[in-house]
C-alpha positions in Angstrom: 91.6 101.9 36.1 94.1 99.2 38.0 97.8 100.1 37.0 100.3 97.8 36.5 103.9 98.1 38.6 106.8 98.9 36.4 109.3 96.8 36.5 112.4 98.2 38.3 115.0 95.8 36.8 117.3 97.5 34.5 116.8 95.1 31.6 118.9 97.2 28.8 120.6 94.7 27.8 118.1 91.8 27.4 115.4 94.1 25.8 118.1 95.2 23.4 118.9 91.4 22.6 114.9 90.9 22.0 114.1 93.5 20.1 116.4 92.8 17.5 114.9 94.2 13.8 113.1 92.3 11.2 115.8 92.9 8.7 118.5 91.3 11.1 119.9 88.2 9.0 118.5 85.2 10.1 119.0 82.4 7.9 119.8 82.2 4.5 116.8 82.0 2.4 114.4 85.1 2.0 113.9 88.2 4.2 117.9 89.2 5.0 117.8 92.3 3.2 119.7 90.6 0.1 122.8 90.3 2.5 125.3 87.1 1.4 125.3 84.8 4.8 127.6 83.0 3.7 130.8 85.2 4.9 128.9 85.7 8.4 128.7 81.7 8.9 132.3 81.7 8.0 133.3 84.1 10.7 130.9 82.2 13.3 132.7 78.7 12.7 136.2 80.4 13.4 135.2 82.4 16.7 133.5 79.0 17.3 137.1 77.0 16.8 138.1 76.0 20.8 141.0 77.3 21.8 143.9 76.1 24.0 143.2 76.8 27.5 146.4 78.4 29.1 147.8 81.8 30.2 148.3 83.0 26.9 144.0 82.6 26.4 143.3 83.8 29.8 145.3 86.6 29.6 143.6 87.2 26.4 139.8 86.7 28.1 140.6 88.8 31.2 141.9 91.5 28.9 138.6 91.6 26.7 136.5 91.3 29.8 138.5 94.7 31.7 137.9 96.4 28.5 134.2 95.4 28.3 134.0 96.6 31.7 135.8 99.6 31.4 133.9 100.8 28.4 130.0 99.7 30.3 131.5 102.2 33.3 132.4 104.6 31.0 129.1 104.4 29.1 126.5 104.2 32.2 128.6 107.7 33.8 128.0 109.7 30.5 124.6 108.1 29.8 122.8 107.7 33.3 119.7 108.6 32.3 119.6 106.8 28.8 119.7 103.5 28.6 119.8 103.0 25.0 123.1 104.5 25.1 124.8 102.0 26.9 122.8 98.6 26.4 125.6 97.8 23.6 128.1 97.8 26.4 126.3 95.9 28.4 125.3 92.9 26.2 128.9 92.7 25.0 129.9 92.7 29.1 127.6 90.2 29.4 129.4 88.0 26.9 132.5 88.7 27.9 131.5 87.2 31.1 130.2 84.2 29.2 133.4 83.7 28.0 135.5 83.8 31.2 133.4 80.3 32.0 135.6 78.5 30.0 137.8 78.9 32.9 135.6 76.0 34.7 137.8 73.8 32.5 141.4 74.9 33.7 141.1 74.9 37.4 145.2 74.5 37.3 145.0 77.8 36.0 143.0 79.8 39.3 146.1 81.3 41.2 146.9 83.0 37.8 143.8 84.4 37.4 143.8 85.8 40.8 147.0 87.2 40.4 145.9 89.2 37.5 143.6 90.9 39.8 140.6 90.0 38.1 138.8 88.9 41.1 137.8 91.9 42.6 136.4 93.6 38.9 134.4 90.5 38.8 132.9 90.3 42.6 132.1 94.4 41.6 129.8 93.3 39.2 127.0 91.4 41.6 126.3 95.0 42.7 125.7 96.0 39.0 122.6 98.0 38.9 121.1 95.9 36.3 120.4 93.0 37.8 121.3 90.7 34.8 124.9 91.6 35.3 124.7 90.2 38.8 122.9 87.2 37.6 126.0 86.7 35.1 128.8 86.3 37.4 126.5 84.7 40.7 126.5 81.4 37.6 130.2 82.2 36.8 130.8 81.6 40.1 129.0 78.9 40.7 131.2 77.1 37.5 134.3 78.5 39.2 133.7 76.5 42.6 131.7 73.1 41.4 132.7 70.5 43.3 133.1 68.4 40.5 135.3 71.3 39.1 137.6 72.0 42.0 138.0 67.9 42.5 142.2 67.1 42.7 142.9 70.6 42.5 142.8 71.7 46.5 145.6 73.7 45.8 144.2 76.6 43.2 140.7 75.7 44.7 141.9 77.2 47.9 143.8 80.1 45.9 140.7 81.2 44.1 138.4 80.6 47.6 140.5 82.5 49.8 140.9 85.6 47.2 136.8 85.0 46.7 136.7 85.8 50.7 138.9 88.5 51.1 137.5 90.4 48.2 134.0 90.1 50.5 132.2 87.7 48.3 129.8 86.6 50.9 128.7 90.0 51.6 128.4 91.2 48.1 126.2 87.0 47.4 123.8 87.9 50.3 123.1 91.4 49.7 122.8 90.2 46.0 120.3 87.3 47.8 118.0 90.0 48.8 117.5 91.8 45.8 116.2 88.8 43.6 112.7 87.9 43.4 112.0 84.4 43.0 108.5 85.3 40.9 111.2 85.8 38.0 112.4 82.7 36.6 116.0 84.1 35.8 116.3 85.6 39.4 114.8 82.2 40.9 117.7 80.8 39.1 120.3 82.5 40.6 118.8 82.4 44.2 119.8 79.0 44.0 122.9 79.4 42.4 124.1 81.8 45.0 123.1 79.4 47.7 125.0 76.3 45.6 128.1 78.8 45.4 127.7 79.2 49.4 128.3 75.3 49.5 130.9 75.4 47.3 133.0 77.5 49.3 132.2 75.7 52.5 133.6 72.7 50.9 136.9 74.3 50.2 137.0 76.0 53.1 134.7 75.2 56.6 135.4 78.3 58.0 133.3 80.0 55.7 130.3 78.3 57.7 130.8 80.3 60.3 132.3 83.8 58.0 129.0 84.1 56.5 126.7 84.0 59.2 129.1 87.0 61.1 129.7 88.9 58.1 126.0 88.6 56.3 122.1 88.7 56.9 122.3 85.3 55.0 120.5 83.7 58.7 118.0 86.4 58.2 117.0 85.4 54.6 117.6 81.6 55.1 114.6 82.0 58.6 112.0 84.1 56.1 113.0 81.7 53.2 111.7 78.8 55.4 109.2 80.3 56.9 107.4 80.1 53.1 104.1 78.0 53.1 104.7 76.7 49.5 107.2 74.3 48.7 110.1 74.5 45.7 112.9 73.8 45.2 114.5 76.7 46.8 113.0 76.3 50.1 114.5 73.1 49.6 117.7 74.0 49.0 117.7 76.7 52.0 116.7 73.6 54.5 120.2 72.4 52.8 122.0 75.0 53.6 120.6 76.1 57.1 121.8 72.3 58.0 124.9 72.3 57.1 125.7 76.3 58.7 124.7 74.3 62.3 125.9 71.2 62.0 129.4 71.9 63.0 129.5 75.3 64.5 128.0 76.3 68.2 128.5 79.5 67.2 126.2 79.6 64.6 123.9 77.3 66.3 123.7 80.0 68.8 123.2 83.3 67.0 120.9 81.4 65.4 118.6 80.6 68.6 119.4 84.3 69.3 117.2 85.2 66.3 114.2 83.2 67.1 115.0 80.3 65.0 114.1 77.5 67.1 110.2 79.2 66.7 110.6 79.5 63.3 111.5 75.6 63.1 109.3 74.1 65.2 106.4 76.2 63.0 108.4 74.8 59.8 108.1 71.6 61.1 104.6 71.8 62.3 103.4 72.2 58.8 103.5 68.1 58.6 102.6 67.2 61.9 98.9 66.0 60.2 100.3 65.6 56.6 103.3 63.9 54.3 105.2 65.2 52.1 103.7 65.2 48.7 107.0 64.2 46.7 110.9 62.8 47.2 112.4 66.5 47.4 109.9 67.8 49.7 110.4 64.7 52.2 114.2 65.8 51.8 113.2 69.4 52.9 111.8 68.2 56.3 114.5 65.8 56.9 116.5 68.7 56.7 114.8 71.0 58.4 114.7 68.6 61.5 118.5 68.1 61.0 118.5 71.8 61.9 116.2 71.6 64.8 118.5 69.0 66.4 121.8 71.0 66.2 119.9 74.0 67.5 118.6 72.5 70.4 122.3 71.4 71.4 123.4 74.6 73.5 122.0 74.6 76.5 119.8 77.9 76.0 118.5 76.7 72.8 116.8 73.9 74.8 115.3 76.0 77.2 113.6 77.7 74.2 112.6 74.8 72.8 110.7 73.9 76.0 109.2 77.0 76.2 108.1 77.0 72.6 106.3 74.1 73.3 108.0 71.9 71.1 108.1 68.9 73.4 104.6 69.0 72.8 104.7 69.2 69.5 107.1 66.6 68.6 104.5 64.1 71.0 101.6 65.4 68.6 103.7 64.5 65.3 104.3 61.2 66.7 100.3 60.3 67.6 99.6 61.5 63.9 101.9 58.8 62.9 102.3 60.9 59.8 105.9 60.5 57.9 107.8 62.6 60.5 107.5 60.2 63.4 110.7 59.2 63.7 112.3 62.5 62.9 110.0 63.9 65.8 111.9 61.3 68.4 115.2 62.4 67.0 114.5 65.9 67.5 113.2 64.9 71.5 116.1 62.6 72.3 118.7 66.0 71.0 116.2 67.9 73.3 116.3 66.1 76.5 119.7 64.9 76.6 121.3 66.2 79.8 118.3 69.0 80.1 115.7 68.0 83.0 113.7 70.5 82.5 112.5 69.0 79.3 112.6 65.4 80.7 109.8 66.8 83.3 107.6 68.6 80.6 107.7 65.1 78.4 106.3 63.3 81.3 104.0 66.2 82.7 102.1 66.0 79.1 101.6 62.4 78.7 104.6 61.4 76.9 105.4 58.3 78.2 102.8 56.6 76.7 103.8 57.2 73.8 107.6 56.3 73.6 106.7 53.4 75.2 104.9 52.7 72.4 107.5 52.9 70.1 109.7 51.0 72.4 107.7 48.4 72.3 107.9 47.8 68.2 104.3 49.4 67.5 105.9 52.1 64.5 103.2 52.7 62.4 103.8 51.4 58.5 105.1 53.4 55.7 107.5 52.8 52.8 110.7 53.9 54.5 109.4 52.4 57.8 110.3 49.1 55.8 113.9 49.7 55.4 115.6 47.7 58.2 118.3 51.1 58.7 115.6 53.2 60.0 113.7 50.8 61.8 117.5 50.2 63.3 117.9 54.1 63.7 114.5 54.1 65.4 114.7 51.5 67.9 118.3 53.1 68.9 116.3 56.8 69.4 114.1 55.3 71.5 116.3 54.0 73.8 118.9 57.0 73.8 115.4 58.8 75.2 114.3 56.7 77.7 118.0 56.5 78.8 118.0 60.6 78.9 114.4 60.4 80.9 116.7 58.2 83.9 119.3 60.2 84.0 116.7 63.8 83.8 114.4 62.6 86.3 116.1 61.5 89.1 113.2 61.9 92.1 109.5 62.3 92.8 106.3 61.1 91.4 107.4 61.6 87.5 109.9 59.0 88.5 107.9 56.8 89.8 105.8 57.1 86.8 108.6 56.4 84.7 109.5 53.2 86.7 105.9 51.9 86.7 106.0 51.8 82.5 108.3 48.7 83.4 106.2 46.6 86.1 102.6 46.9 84.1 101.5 44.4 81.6 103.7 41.7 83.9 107.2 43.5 82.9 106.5 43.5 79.2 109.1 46.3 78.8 111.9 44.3 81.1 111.0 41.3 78.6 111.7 43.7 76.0 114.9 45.5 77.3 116.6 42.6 77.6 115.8 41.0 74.1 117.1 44.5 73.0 120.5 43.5 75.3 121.4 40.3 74.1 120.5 41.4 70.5 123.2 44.2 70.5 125.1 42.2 72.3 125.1 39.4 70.1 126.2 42.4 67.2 129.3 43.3 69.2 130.7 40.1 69.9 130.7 39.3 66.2 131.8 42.7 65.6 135.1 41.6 68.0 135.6 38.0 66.3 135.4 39.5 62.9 138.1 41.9 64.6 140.2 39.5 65.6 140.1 37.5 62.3 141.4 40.7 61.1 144.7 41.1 62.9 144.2 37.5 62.8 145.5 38.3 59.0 148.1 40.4 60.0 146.2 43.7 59.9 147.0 45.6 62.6 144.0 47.7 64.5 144.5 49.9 67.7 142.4 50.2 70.7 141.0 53.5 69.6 140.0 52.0 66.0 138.5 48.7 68.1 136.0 50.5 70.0 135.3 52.9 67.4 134.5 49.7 65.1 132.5 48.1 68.2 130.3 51.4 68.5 129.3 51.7 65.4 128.1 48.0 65.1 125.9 48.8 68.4 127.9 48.9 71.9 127.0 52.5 72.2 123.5 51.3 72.2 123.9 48.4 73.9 125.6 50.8 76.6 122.7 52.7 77.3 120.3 49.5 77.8 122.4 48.3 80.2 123.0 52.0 81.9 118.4 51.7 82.1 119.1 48.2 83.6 121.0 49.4 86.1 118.5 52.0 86.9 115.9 50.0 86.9 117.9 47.5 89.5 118.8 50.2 92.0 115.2 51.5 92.4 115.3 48.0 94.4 111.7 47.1 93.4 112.2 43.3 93.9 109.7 42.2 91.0 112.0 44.1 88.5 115.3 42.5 89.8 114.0 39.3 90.1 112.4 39.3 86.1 115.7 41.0 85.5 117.9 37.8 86.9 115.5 35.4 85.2 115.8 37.0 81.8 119.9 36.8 81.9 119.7 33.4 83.2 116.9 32.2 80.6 119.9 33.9 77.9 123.1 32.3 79.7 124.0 35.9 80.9 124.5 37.1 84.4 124.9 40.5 86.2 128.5 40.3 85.7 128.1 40.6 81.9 126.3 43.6 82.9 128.7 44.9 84.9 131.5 44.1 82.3 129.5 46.6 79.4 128.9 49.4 82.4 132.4 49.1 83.3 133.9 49.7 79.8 131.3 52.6 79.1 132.7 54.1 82.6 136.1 54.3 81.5 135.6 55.6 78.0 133.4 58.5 79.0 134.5 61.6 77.0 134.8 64.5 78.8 132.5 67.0 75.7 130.8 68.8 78.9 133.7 69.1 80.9 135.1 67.7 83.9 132.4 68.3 86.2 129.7 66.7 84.1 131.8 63.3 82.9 132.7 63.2 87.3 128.9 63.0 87.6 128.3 60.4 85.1 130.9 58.2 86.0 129.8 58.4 89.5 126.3 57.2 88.5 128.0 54.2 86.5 129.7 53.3 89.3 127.0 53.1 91.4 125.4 50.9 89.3 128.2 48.4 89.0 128.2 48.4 92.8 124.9 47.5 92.7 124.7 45.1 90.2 
């Protein structure tokens, strides 16, 4: 005979709201026991009357919800083992923290509330052992820290965050996290909750980002959450979350590669590398989850395991399948191979090249987003970031050659292309600079810094790296590519010395992110190009 599983929730509370008796007034026509309504409705309509929310009523709330508390402590010591004894306690906790939601409205009024030292009898709570409880003040939270709550009030929002933290609310939310199960509906619910309260505090305060992932096994459930075949809205929502943990913090991006999450994101991501996505939130979940495989691959050792894990090869399969993740899968390369040779060798050794080239070439394969000109734009500037990182990775040897030779075949197709690439981003930048100029033209004033930041973001990064692959391709000294090179500029009204002038301007604004060493070596290369040149 197959048994079925208790359920270990303590539901006291909720069972004793369902099971409510037949006799228990409902309305009032027949079958209320011959009890008048009328002074009941009465009652309702005054406790219903909204009152004025300032110290005086949260004083008031905090002081019914310490006594609620008090009394559902009280109960569940003398009654352990009977839960009929203190279910009354509980529902009326749980309305008590109803109640204190009202406090979503007031945000002015936070540093009082931590004063009164509610905060830490409210964080108690998520280890309540009926789950319920928990489930209560995970969505109180979540009220207490909405964006649109705390919005114009950084001040208290900080108050409330930083009591939040040092009362060890991200412990007490992530060993909450693992004691939900998502096939309930309720506890699906406050899964992502907790995680929307995790954002919230991240908003107020960015250190959190890193906080959580030292102090909690929040990593450990965020890798199992998106390891999950099926989609919803939750693995969604963890893609979310996982993103923005790396995005800023090498720490994090670190600990994370530590605990085998580049595997688990290259098998995330190889879900879809023969399917799409099957709806709008779903597409948004692999968008995200390739957001976090780019900032993972940044340190160093993270790229090395992605090598190893064989995701060069599988971002070159995504992009044959010419499924939706095409371009994502060239994002995710281009983060790879930047200053790491060892993965600009293993994208050559398996037949890589032929495929970027592609791409470079214009031959993207058509899908709705495809058609929007910002990521055909955000494509095309991938593409050549890669082949840029694939100069400057493979710098001898028969890889190199074979890297050189994708520009001589089909009578210097790709040269043809490279420079229509230069004097379209170059035609970008100088308007970018005369709409500057009109500016301060008008008396606003711009800096130097602002300037180049302004011409960067209208292309000249871009328009850097082309002409950091001309100058590559001019000092392999193959005389067919310098001569098509010479007859393209001329054809334009361009020289060398145009060249020369965008090369020169990229030397002397090279950060120094890697250190000193590694911005020495790149402006040596520069320069030898402008010698050349």
């Amino acid at each position: 005979m197959d048994m079925e599983l208790p359920d270990t929730r303590d539901r006291s509370f909720k069972r004793k709201r369902d099971d409510l008796p037949d006799s228990y007034p409902a309305s009032n026509g027949g079958g209320n026991g011959g009890v008048d309504l009328s002074l009941l409705e009465a009652v309702e309509r005054s406790q219903g009357t909204v009152e004025v929310l300032d110290l005086k009523t949260l004083k008031k709330l905090v002081l019914a919800f310490e006594r609620r508390l008090k009394e559902n402590i009280e109960a569940r010591l003398k009654y352990p083992d009977q839960p009929e004894r203190f279910a009354d306690s509980e529902i009326e906790l749980h309305e008590e923290l109803q109640k204190l939601k009202v406090l979503a409205g007031g945000p002015e009024l936070y540093p009082d509330l931590v004063s009164l030292n509610t905060i830490p009898s409210i964080l108690g709570l998520l280890s309540h052992e009926n789950t319920d409880i928990a489930i209560d003040v995970v969505q109180l939270l979540e009220d207490l820290t909405d964006e649109d709550v705390l919005e114009d009030n950084d001040e208290p929002a900080r108050v409330l965050v930083d009591a939040l933290v040092e009362n060890n609310v991200l412990e007490l939310l992530v060993q909450n996290l693992h004691r939900l199960s998502e096939s309930d509906p309720d506890e699906m619910a406050a899964v992502y909750n907790t995680l929307a309260t995790i954002e919230n505090l991240i908003e107020v305060k960015p250190a959190v980002a890193e906080l959580v992932c030292e102090k909690t096994k929040l990593f450990r459930w965020l890798l199992t959450k998106i390891r999950q075949k099926e989609f919803d809205s939750n693995k969604q929502y963890a893609s979310e979350i996982l993103a923005i943990l790396l995005q800023n913090s090498k720490a994090n991006q670190k600990k994370l590669g530590q605990m085998n999450g580049v595997d688990v994101m290259l098998q995330a991501v190889a879900m879809y590398k023969s399917k799409d996505p099957k709806t709008q939130d779903e597409e948004e979940m692999l968008e995200n989850l390739f957001d976090c495989l780019c900032c993972l691959v940044m340190p160093l050792e993270n790229k090395e395991r992605f090598v190893k894990a064989e995701g060069v090869e599988l971002m070159i399969i995504i992009m044959k399948q010419k499924k939706s993740a095409y371009g994502s899968a060239i994002r995710a390369l281009d983060f790879a191979m930047t200053k790491y040779p060892p993965a600009c060798e293993r994208f050559v050794d398996v037949l890589g090249l032929k495929t970027a080239f592609a791409t470079f070439m214009g031959k993207i394969p058509q899908y709705k987003k495809n058609k929007k000109e910002r990521y055909q734009e955000d494509l095309e500037e991938r593409i050549i970031s890669l082949i840029a990182s694939l100069f400057d990775g493979i710098s001898r040897g028969s890889r190199r050659e074979r890297l050189l030779s994708k520009f001589v075949e089909n009578e210097y197709e790709k040269i043809d292309r490279l420079v229509e690439l230069y004097v379209r981003y170059s035609d970008r930048v100088k308007a970018e600079m005369e709409r500057l100029n009109q500016l301060e033209f008008d008396d606003l004033e711009i800096d130097e810094d602002e300037r180049y930041n302004r011409r960067l973001e209208s292309g000249l990064y871009t328009l850097q790296l082309i002409a950091v692959i001309l100058g590559h391709l001019w000092c392999s000294e193959h005389a067919g590519m310098r001569a098509r090179i010479e007859q393209l500029l001329k054809l334009q009204k361009l020289s060398k010395e145009d060249v020369k002038d965008i090369l020169q301007e990229y030397h002397d604004n090279i950060g120094d992110l890697d250190g000193p060493d590694e911005k020495e070596r790149a402006q040596t290369k520069i320069q030898k190009f402008i010698s050349a040149l």
